[in-house]
C-alpha positions as CSV (number, residue, x, y, z in Angstrom):
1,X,-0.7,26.4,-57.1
2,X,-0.5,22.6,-56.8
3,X,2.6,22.6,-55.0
4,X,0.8,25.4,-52.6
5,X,-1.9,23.3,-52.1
6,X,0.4,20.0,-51.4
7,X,1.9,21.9,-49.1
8,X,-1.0,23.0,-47.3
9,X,-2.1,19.3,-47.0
10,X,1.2,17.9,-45.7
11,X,1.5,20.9,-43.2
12,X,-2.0,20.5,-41.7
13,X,-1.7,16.4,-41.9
14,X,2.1,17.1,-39.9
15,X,0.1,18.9,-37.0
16,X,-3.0,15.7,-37.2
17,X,-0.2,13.4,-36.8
18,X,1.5,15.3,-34.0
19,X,-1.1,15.9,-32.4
20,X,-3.0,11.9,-32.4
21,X,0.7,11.1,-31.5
22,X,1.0,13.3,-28.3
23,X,-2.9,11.6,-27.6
24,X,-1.8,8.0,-28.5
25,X,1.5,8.8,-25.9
26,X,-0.8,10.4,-23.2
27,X,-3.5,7.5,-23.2
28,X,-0.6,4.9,-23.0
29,X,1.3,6.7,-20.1
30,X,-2.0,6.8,-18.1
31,X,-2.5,3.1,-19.1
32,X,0.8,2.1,-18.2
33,X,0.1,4.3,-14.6
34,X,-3.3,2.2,-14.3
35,X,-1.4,-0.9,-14.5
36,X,1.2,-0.2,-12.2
37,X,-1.7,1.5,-9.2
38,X,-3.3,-1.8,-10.1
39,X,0.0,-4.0,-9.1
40,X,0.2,-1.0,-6.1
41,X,-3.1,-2.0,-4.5
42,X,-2.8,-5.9,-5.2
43,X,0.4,-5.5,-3.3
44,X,-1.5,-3.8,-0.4
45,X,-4.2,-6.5,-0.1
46,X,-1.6,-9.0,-0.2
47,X,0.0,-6.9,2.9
48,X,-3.0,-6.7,4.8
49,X,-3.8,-10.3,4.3
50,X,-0.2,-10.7,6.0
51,X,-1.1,-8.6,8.7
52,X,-4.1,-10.4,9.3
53,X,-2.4,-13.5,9.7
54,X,0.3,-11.9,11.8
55,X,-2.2,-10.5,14.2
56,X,-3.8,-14.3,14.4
57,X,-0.5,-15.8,15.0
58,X,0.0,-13.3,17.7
59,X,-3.1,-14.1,19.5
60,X,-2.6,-17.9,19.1
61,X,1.1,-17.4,20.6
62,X,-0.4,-15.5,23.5
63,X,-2.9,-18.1,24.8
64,X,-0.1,-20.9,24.0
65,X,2.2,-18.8,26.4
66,X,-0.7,-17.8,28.8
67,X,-2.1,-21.9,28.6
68,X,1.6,-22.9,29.6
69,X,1.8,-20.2,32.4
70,X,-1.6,-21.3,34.1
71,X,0.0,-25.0,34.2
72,X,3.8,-23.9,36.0
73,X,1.5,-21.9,38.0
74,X,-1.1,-25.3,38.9
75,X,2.0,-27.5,39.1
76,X,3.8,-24.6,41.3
77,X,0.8,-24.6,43.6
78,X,0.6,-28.6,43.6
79,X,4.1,-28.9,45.1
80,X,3.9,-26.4,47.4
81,X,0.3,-28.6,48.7
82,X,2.0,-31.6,48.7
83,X,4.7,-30.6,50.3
84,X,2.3,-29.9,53.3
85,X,2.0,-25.4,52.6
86,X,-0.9,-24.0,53.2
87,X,-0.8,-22.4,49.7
88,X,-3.7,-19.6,50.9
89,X,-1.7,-17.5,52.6
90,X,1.5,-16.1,53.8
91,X,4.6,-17.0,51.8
92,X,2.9,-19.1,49.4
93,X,0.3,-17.1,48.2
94,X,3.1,-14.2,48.2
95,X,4.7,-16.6,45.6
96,X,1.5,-17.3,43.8
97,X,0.7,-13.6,43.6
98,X,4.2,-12.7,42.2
99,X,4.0,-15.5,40.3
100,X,0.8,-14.4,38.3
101,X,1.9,-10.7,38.2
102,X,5.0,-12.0,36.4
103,X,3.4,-14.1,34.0
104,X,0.7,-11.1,33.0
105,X,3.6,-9.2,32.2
106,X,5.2,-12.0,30.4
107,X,1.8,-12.2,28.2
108,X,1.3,-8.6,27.6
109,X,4.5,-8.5,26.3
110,X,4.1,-10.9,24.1
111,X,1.4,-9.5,22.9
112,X,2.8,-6.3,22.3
113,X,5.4,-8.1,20.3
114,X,2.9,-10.0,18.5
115,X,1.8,-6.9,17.1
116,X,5.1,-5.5,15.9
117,X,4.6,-7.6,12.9
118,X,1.0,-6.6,11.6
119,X,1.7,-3.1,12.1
120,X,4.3,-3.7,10.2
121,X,2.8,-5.4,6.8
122,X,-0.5,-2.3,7.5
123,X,2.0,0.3,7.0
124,X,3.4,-1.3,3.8
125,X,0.0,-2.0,2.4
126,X,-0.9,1.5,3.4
127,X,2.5,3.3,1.7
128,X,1.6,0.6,-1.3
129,X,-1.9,2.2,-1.6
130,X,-0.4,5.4,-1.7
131,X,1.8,4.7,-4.4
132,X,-1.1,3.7,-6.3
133,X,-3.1,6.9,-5.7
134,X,0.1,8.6,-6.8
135,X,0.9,6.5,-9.9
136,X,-3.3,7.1,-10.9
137,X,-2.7,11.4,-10.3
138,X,0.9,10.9,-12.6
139,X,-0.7,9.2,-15.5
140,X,-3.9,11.6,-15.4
141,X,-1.5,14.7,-15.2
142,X,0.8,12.6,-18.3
143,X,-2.4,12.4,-20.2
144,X,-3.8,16.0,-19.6
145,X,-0.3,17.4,-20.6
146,X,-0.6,14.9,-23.6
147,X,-4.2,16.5,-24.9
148,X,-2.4,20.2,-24.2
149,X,0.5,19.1,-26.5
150,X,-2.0,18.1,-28.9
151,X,-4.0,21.0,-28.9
152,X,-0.8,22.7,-29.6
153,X,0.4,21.0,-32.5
154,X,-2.9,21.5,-33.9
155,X,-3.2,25.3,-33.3
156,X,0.8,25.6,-34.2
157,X,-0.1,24.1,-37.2
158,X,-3.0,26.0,-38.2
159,X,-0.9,29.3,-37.4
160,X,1.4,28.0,-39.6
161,X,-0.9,27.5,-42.1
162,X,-2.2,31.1,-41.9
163,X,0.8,32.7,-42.2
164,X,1.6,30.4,-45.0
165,X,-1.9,30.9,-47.2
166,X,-3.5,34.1,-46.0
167,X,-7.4,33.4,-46.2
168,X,-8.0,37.0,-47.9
């Protein structure tokens, strides 16, 4: 009866020990997941901090470009008055219209480059923030499947059990 009894003991502590093992391996996946969602979103701020300073840089090349464009266009118009045009109309303000239409388009598009960048570094931070949503759900699920495989060692151990020491 002693040996029936050691038995008993070792089979339901086998199931205890499976069971805080598939626990213990459930909480460390999730903490593990945690970690990495926490690198994820750090990596995202960074990202957006880039685009940020993207979307600055932009802004300060485009007045740089635009300043320099006003001062061919006052230096343009300075010859042309010097050289005796009347820089109001006709050909020279033809010039002078042109002139500014082309440089507009010269500073929209660099704008529009400008913003490559940034748009850029948001959709990495974004894509990095869903990584992190993702790696949060995987180590949730890991953990829930953990408690499942837990519950099952403990009820496959109790069966066990029963069929090993009927109660009656």
């Amino acid at each position: 009866m002693a040996a029936a009894s050691t038995i008993a003991v070792i089979t339901a502590a086998g199931a205890a020990l499976s069971a805080v093992k598939s626990i213990q391996q459930g909480k460390a996946a999730q903490a593990q997941a945690n970690f990495q969602a926490a690198v994820q979103n750090q990596q995202a701020e960074l990202q957006r901090q880039q685009a940020a300073r993207a979307r600055r840089l932009a802004a300060v090349e485009e007045a740089q470009l635009r300043r320099q464009q006003a001062r061919d266009l006052a230096s343009a118009r300075a010859r042309l008055a010097a050289g005796g045009r009347d820089i109001a109309s006709g050909t020279a303000l033809l010039l002078q219209e042109d002139a500014a239409a082309q440089n507009e388009f010269a500073a929209l598009l660099e704008r529009s480059m400008g913003l490559e960048r940034p748009y850029a570094f948001e959709n990495q931070a974004n894509l990095s923030s869903l990584d992190a949503s993702r790696l949060r759900l995987q180590g949730a699920a890991v953990r829930r499947r953990s408690n499942f495989e837990a519950g099952s060692s403990l009820l496959g151990g109790a069966v066990t059990f029963a069929e090993k020491y009927p109660w009656g």
